[in-house]
C-alpha positions as CSV (number, residue, x, y, z in Angstrom):
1,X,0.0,0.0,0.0
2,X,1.5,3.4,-1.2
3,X,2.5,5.3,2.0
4,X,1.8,9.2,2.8
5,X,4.7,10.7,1.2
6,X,5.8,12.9,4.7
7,X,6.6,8.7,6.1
8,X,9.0,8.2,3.5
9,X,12.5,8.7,4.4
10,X,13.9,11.8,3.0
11,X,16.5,10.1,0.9
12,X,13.9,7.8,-1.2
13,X,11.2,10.8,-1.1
14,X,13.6,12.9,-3.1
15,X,14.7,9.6,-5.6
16,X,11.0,9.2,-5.9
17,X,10.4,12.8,-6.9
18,X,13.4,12.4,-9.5
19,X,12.4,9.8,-10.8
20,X,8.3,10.7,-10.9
21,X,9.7,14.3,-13.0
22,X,11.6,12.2,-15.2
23,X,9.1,9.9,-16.0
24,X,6.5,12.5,-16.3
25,X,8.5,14.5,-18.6
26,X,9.2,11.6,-21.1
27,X,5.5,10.7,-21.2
28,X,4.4,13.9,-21.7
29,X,7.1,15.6,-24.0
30,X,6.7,18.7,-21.2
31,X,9.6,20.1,-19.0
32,X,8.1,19.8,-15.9
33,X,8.9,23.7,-14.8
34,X,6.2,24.2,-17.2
35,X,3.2,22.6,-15.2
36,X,1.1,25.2,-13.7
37,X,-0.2,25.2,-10.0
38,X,-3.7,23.5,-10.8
39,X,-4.4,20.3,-13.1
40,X,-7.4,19.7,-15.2
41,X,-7.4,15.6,-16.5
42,X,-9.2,14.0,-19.3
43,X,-8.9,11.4,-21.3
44,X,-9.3,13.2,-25.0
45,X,-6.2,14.7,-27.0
46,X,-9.5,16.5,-28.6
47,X,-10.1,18.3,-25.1
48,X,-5.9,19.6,-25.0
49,X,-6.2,20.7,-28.7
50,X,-9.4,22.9,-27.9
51,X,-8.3,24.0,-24.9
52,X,-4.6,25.2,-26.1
53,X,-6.4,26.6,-29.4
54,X,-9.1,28.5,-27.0
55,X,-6.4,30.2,-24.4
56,X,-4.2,30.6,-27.0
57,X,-0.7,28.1,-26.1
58,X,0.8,25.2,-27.3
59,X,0.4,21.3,-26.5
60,X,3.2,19.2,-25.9
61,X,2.8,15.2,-26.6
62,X,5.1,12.4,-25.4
63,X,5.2,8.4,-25.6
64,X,1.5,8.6,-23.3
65,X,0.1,11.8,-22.6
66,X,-0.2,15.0,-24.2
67,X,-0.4,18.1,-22.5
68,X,-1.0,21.8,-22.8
69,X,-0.3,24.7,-20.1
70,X,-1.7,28.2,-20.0
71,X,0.4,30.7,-17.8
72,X,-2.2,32.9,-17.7
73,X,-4.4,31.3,-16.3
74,X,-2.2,29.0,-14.2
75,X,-3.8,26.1,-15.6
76,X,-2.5,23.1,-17.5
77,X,-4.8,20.3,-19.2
78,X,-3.0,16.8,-19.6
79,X,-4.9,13.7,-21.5
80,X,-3.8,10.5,-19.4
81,X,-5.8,8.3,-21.8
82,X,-8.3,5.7,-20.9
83,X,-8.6,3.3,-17.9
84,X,-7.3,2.5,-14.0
85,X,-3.6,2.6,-14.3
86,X,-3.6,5.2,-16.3
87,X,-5.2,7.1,-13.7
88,X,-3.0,5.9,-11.0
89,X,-0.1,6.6,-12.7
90,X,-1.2,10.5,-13.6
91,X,-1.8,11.5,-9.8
92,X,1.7,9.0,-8.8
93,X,3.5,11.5,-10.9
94,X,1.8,14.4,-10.6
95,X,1.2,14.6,-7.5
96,X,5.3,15.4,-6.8
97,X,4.6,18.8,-8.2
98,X,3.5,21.9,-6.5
99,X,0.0,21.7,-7.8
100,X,-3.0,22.8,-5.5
101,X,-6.0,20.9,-7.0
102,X,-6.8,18.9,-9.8
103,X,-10.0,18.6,-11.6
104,X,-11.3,15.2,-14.2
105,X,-13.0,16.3,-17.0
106,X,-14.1,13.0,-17.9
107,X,-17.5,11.7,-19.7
108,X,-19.6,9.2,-18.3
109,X,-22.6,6.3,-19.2
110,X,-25.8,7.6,-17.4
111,X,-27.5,4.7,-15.7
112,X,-30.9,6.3,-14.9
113,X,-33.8,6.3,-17.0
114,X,-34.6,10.3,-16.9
115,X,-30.7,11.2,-17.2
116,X,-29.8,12.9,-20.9
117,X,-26.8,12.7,-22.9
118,X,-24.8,16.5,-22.3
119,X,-26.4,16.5,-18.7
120,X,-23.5,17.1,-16.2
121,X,-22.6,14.6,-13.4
122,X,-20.8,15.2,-10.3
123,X,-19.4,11.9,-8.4
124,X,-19.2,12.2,-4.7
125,X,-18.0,8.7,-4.6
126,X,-17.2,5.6,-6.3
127,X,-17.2,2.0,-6.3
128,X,-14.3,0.5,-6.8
129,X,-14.7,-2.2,-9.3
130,X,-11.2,-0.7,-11.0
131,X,-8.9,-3.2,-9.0
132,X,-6.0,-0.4,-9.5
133,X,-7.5,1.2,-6.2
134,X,-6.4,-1.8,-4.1
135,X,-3.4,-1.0,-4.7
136,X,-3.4,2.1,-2.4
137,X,-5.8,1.3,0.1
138,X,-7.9,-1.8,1.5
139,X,-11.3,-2.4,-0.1
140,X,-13.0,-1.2,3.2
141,X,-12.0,2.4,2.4
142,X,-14.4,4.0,0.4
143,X,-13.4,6.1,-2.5
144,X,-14.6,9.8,-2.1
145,X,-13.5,13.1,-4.0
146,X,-12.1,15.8,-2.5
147,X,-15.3,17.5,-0.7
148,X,-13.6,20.9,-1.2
149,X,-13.3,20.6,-4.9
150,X,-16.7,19.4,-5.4
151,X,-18.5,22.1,-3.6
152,X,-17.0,24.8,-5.8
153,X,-18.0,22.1,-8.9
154,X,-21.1,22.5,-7.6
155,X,-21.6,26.1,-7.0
156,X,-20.7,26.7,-10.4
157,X,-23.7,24.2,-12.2
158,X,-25.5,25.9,-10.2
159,X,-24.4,30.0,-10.8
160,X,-24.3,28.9,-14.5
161,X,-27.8,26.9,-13.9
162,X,-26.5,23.9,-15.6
163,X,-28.7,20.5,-15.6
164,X,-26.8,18.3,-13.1
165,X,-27.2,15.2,-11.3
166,X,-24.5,14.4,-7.8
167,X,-24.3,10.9,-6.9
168,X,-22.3,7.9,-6.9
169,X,-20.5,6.4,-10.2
170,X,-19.3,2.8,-10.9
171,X,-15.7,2.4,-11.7
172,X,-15.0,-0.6,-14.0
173,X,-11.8,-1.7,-15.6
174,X,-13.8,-3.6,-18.3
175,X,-14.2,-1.1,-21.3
176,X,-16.7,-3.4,-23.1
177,X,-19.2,-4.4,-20.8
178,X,-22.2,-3.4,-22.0
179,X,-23.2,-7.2,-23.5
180,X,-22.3,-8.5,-20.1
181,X,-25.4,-9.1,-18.1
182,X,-23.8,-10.1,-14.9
183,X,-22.3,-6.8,-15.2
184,X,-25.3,-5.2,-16.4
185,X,-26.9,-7.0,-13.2
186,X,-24.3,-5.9,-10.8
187,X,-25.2,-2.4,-11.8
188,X,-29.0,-2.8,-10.8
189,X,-27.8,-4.3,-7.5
190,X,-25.1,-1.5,-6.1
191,X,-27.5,1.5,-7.8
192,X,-24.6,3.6,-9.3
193,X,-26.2,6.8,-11.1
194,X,-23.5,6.7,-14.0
195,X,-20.4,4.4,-15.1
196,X,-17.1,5.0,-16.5
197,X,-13.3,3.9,-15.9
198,X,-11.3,6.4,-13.8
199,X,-13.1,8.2,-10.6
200,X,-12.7,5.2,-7.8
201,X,-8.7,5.3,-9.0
202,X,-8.0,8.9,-9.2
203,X,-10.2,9.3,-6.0
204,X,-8.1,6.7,-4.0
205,X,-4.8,7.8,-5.5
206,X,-5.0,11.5,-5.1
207,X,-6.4,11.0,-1.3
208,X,-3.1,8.7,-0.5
209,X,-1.1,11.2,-2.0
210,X,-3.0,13.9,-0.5
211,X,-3.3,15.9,-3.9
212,X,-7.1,17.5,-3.7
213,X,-9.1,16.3,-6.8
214,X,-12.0,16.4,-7.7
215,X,-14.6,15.6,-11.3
216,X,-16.8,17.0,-13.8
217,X,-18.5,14.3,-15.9
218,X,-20.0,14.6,-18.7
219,X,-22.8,12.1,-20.0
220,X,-22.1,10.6,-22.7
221,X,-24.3,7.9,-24.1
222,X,-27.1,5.5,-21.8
223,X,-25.6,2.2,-21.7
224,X,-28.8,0.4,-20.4
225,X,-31.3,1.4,-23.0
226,X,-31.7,0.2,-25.9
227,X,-29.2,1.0,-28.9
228,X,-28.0,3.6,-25.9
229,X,-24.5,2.2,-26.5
230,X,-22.0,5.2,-27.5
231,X,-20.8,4.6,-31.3
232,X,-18.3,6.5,-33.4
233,X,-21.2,9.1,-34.5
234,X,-22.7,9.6,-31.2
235,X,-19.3,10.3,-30.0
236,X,-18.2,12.6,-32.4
237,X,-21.9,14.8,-31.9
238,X,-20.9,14.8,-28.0
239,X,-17.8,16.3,-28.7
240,X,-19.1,19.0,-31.3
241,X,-21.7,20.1,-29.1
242,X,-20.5,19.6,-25.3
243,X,-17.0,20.0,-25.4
244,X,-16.7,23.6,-25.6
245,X,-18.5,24.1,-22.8
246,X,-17.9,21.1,-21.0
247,X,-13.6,23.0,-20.8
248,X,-15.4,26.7,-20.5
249,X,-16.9,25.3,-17.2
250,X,-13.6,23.7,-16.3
251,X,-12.0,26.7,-16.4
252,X,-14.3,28.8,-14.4
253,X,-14.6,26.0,-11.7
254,X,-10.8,26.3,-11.6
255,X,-10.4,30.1,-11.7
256,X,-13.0,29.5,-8.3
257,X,-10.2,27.0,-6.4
258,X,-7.8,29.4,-7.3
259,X,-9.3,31.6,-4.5
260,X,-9.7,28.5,-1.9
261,X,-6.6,29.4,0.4
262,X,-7.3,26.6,2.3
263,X,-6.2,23.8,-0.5
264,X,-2.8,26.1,-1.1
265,X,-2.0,26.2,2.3
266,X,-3.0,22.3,2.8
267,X,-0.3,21.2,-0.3
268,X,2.4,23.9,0.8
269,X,2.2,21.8,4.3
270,X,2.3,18.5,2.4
271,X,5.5,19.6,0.3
């Protein structure tokens, strides 16, 4: 189980940082003095490209991530790709840096009957069905964003009256498992509002490496109804017509951690 990085000795704490900047600079092509202090995730390239061509930089891209950073607004957007160690592996490395919060944009598959595809989801939790989790902590401990970060996710659906649904999400580590029915049976059982691939990891990871994070999901398709499966068109109308806004909000939801002094002072006592 990954200890608290202040119970390391100093000598392997600092090999570990070395080693995590390294490794973080050769997957993401990016000197690491270039990070700024707060983190948005996803797992599109489209969302980096958007985002560098909207606040006007550049995107770096190395052998796994690719990665753009806005001095400006003190805000850089990395693409960790798809699935559980992925995820782990974004906040291992990241999470040596002097970065105050970090934000998912991720999308997700709505499991309830009156949800809509462009709706907004905020996970307060997750169930960990990634496996990756177990890594960091024993299954008793629940998985649970940062409650700091989620609040001002919240406030800002709600000052920019957004259609938004808070619950709990299913994280699987089984991409396609929508013609599984003991899956799609497992689902009924535990009641999960949504599904997707990351939360339960970066939720466990970021909480053993104290790093505040939190997620905005977007939904994406509806998995359990018929034909609701997401396919190559459906995908590509999500992204013309949510992922503007889906960043814009992003953005804005960071802008409003920027003035939390409580997570700045919280990390400058962890580092």
């Amino acid at each position: 189980m990954q200890e608290f990085s202040d119970e390391i000795p100093p000598e392997e704490l600092e090999h570990q940082k070395q080693v995590a900047k390294d490794t973080l600079e050769r997957y993401s092509g990016s000197p690491v003095g270039e990070f700024q202090p707060y983190l948005i995730l996803t797992n599109f390239p489209r969302y980096v490209d958007q985002f560098a061509a909207t606040y006007n930089t550049t995107s770096y891209e190395g052998a796994m991530f690719k990665v753009a950073h806005s001095k400006e607004l003190g805000i850089s957007m990395l693409d960790f790709k798809i699935g559980s160690p992925a995820a782990a592996l974004v906040v291992d490395l990241c999470s040596f840096l002097p970065i105050y919060a970090t934000l998912l944009l991720g999308m997700c598959g709505g499991l309830r009957e009156e949800y809509r595809v462009g709706e907004y989801f905020v996970p307060v939790a997750s169930i960990r069905g990634d496996g990756t989790s177990d890594f960091y902590f024993p299954p008793e401990v629940p998985a649970l964003a940062n409650f700091s970060v989620q609040k001002v996710v919240s406030a800002i659906l709600e000052q920019e009256k957004k259609v938004h649904h808070i619950g709990i999400t299913h994280t699987t580590n089984k991409r396609f498992w929508e013609f599984n029915s003991d899956f799609r049976t497992r689902l009924q059982t535990t009641r999960p509002q949504v599904v997707e691939m990351e939360c339960a990891t970066l939720f466990t990871a970021s909480y053993s490496h104290r790093l505040p994070l939190g997620a905005l999901l977007l939904i994406s398709d509806l998995p359990l109804t018929p034909r609701g499966a997401k396919t190559k068109d459906s995908s590509e109308a999500v992204f013309t017509n949510f992922m503007p806004d889906h960043i814009r909000l992003g953005v804005l939801i960071i802008k409003a951690l920027q003035k939390v002094e409580r997570l700045k002072a919280y990390r400058k006592h962890v580092h």
